[in-house]
Structure formats: C-alpha cells, structure tokens
C-alpha positions in Angstrom: 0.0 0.0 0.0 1.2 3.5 -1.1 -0.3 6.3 0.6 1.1 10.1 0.0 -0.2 13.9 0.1 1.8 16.3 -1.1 3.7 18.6 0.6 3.1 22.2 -0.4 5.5 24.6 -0.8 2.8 27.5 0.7 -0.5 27.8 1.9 -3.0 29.7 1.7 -3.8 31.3 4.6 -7.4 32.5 3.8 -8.1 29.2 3.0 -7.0 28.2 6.5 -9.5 30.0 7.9 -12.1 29.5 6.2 -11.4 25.3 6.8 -10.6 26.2 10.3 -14.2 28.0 10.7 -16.4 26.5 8.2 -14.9 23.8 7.2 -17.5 21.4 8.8 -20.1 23.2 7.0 -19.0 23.4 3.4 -16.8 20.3 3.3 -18.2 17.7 5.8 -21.4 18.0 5.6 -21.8 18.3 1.7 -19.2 15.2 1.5 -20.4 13.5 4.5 -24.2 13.2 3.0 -23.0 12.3 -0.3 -20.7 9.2 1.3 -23.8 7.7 3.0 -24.7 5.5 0.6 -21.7 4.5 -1.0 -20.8 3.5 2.6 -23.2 1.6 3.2 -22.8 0.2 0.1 -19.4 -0.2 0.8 -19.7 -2.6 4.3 -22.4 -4.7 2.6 -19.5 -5.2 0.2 -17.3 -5.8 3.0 -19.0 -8.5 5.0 -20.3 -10.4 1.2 -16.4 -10.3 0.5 -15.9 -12.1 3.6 -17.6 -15.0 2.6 -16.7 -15.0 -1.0 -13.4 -15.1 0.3 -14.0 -17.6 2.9 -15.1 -19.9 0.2 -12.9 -18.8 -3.0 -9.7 -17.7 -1.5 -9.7 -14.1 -3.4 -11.6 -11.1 -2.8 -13.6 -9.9 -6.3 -11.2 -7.1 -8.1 -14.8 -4.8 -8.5 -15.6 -5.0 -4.9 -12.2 -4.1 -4.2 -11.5 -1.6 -6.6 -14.4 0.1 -5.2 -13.2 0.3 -1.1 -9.7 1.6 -2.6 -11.7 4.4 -4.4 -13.8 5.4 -1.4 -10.2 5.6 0.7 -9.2 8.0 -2.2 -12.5 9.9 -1.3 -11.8 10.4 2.1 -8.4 10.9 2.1 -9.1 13.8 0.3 -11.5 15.2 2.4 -9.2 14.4 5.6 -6.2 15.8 3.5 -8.2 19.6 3.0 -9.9 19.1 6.7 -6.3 18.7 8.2 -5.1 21.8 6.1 -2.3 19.5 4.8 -2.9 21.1 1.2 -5.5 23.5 -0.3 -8.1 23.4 -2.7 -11.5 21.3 -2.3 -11.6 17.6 -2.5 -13.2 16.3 -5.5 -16.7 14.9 -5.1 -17.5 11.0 -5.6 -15.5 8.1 -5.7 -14.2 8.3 -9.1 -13.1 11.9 -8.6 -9.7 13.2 -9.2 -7.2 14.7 -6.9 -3.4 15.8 -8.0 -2.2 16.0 -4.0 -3.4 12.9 -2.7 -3.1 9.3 -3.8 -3.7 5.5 -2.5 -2.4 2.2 -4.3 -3.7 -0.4 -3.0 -2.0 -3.8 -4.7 -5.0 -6.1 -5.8 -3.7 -9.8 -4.0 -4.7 -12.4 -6.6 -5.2 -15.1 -3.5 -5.9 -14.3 -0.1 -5.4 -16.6 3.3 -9.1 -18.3 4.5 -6.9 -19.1 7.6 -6.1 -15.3 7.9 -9.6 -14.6 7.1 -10.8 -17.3 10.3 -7.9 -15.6 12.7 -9.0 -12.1 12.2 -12.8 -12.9 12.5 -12.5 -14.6 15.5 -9.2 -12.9 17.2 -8.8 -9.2 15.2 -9.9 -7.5 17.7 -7.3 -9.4 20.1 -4.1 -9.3 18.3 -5.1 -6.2 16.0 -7.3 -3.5 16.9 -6.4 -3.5 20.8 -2.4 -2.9 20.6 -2.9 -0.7 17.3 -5.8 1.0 18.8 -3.8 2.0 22.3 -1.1 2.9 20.2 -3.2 5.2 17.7 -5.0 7.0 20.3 -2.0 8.3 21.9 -1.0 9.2 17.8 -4.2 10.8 17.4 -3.6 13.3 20.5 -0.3 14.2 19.3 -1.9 14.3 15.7 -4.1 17.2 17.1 -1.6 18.5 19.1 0.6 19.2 15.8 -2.7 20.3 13.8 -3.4 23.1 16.5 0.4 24.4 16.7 0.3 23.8 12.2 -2.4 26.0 12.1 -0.6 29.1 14.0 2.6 27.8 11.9 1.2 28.5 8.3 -1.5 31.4 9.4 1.9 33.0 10.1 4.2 31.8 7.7 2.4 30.4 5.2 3.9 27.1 5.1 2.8 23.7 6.8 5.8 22.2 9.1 6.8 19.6 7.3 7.9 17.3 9.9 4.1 17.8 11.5 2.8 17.2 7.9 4.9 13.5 7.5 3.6 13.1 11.0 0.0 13.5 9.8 0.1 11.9 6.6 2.1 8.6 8.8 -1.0 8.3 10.8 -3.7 7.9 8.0 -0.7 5.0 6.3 -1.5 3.6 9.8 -4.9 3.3 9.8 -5.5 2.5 6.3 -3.1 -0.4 6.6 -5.0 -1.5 9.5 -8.1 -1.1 7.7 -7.1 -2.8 4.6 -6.2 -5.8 7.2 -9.2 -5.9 8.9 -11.3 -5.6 5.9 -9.7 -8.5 4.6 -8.1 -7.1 2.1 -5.2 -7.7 2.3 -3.2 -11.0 4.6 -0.1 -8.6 4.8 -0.2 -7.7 9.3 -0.2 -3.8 9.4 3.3 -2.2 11.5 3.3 -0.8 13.6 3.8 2.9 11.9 2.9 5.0 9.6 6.3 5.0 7.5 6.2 4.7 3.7 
C-alpha cells in the first residue's frame, strides 16, 4: 500500500481560515451526506467479500477496486480538513485529486486461515495494541494540527515534519483497515512510514 499527500511549498492562509471555521459546514457536511450511501454500500460489500473469500480464497477485483476508491475519497476530504494542502476535495469516488493518492495492490489469492484468525481474534491481536497505540498518535496528531495552524496562518507554510507526521498516521490506519477488511493478509506495523 502506497499512501502520499503532497507537501506544499505554501498555503493559503485565507483558505485556513475559512477550513478552520467553516470547514464542517462546506466540506463535511456536503461530502459526509453524499458518502452515506456508498458506505453503506461499501460494508455490505465488505461482509459479502468475507464469505466469497472464505469460500474462494480471493476477494472480487470490483468490490475491491471500489473500497480503494472510497479511501481515495476520504483521504481527500481528511487531506483539506487537516489543512495538509488547499483546494476542495473532488466529489465521488471516481473523482480526481493531484495531492493525494492510494495504491492499493490487488492480492490475486488471499489466506481463509487469515480470514478465520481475524474474524474470530482481530480484535485481540489487531485492533487493541494498534488502537492504544493510535489513540495516543491521534492526541499528538491534534496537538501538531493546532500548533500547524498558527505555523502556516503565520508563515504560510505547513511544518513539514508535523505534515509527515499526519500523513504517517492515516498510512497507519489505512493499513489496519485494509487488514481488517480483509483485504489484504499482509499484518499492518506498527507505523505510519512509507
């Protein structure tokens, strides 16, 4: 899995603000009503995928094809939310998007013992240490977003140590997600390094 957002050389600082303020109003709402359905659309997919590959050993390339496109989607709107770069995210799950990318490799086979270990023990040997871990990330992750946003309403520029720090954690949870969606029989590090 390849995750990356592009580091900007400047930002805008009026768009700062206006994300800072009403952010939640012209890009979360307006994006978050238009992902309902796909969503939903997207964890039936999940738990039918389960049992196709439960019984075939591979996970259909549409279904999957589709969850990596909805990533794209949100990463996008995370990406602008965050102020890691400007401009507004692209509507819909085939939009476009220059500073933000996922590649997900498609795996040809995947592991039905995998599949039986994380069903029954994910939450065990997965979610619990990554979660503990990622909650403490997610305070420092807020912690860097609040001093970022005095950094470039000031200067104009994005830290970019902060911004690799940010763009670590969503590798981190997107690998975790990709292995508890069973997509993928690869066990997620414990980081968010490329």
């Amino acid at each position: 899995m390849k995750l990356t957002v592009q580091h900007q050389e400047s930002n805008s600082r009026g768009e700062l603000l206006l994300r800072t303020f009403f952010g939640g109003f012209y890009i979360l709402l307006p994006h978050g009503l238009a992902m309902i359905f796909p969503s939903i659309w997207a964890a039936i997919l999940g738990f039918l995928a389960f049992w196709v590959v439960l019984f075939t050993g591979s996970y259909p390339k549409g279904w999957f094809e589709y969850q990596v496109k909805l990533m794209k989607w949100s990463l996008r709107i995370n990406a602008r939310f965050l102020n890691l770069v400007d401009g507004y995210p692209a509507f819909g799950k085939d939009g476009t998007d220059d500073k933000t990318n996922i590649e997900v490799d498609y795996p040809e086979e995947l592991s039905r013992g995998t599949l039986l270990l994380r069903a029954f023990f994910g939450i065990f040997y997965c979610y619990l240490p990554h979660g503990f871990l990622l909650f403490f990330k997610a305070i420092w992750i807020a912690i860097q977003g609040f001093i970022a946003f005095w950094v470039v309403l000031f200067t104009g520029t994005f830290p970019e140590s902060f911004h690799e720090s940010i763009v670590g954690y969503f590798r981190w949870t997107t690998r975790l997600s990709l292995y508890m969606g069973n997509m993928t029989d690869v066990y997620p590090p414990f980081n968010g390094k490329e």
